[in-house]
C-alpha positions, 0 to 999 in steps of 0.5 A, a space after each residue: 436618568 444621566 439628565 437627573 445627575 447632571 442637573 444635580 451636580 449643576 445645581 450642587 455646584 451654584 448652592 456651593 458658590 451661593 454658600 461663599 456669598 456673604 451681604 457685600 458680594 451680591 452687590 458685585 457685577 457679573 458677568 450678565 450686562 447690567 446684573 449683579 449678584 442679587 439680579 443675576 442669582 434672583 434670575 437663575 432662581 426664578 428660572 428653576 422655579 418656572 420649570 418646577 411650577 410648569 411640572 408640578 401644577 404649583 406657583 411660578 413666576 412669569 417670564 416677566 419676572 424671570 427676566 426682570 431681574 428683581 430681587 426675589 432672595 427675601 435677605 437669605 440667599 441661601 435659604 433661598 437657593 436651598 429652597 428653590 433647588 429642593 423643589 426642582 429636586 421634587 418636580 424632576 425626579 417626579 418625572 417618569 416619562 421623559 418624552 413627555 411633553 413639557 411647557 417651558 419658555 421656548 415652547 414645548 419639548 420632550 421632558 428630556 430636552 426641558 431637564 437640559 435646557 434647565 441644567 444648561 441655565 444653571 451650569 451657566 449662571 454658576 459660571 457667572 456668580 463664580 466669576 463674580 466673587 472670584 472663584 474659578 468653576 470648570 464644567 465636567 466632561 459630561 456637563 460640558 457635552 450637555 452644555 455644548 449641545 443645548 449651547 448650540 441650538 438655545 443660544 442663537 435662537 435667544 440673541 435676537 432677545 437679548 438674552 445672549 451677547 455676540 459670540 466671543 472667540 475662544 482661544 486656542 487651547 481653550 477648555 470646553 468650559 470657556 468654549 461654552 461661555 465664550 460661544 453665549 456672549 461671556 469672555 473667558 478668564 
């Protein structure tokens, strides 16, 4: 399924970036208001641990700990994401019915729309991490498109959370990847 691909291509780019962190990084603010490295990267692993444990029967956090931005890196960052993504990997591609109904926190969905809004997180938070150690990340066509499609239903509805900032104009000219993060709250570069 195209879904499994970009969900691996998402998840290939964060354990880049996770691999550029060293101690002094994850203390950096990014681009989530009131998160830094360790907050915001613990987020995003907690996210992928969730959706697992929702399709393999296995320990996950609550959405209490998802949100709540504590530390769950255990002084390893990379050991960490490595783990967490190896297990979303496992819990994914042992998916054979993508319409199958799947639980997550916005209710349930089609295996199929789960994968995206999983991957959607991921391409996201890569973005922010990425903007927070100095690095410049672009989303492919495709990534964008799945970025853009999931953006567009999930990020109005989780606003009046607080999970999203106020939408911020794009510029003209502006690539998809800064139309994504620009219409969930995140000012372009």
């Amino acid at each position: 399924m195209a879904e499994l691909e970009l969900l691996k291509s998402a998840d290939a780019r964060l354990l880049g970036l996770v691999d550029l962190l060293d101690d002094e990084d994850l203390g950096r603010a990014t681009p989530c208001t009131g998160w830094d490295v360790r907050a915001m990267l613990s987020h995003t692993l907690q996210t992928m641990a969730l959706f697992s444990a929702t399709l393999d029967g296995g320990r996950g956090p609550t959405e209490a700990e998802v949100f709540g931005g504590d530390d769950v890196l255990d002084g390893d960052a990379k050991g960490a994401a490595r783990r967490i993504v190896d297990r979303s990997h496992a819990a994914w591609g042992a998916v054979s019915d993508w319409d199958a109904p799947v639980t997550i926190v916005l209710g349930t969905v089609p295996a199929a729309q789960a994968i995206a809004v999983i991957t959607y997180s991921t391409l996201l938070h890569s973005w922010d991490l990425a903007v927070a150690i100095g690095e410049k990340v672009e989303f492919s066509e495709e990534e964008a498109q799945l970025a853009e499609a999931v953006g567009s239903q999930l990020v109005p509805m989780m606003r009046p959370k607080g999970r999203f900032g106020p939408e911020v104009q794009a510029a003209t000219g502006a690539t998809p990847t800064e139309r994504v993060v620009a219409f969930s709250g995140r000012h372009p570069l």
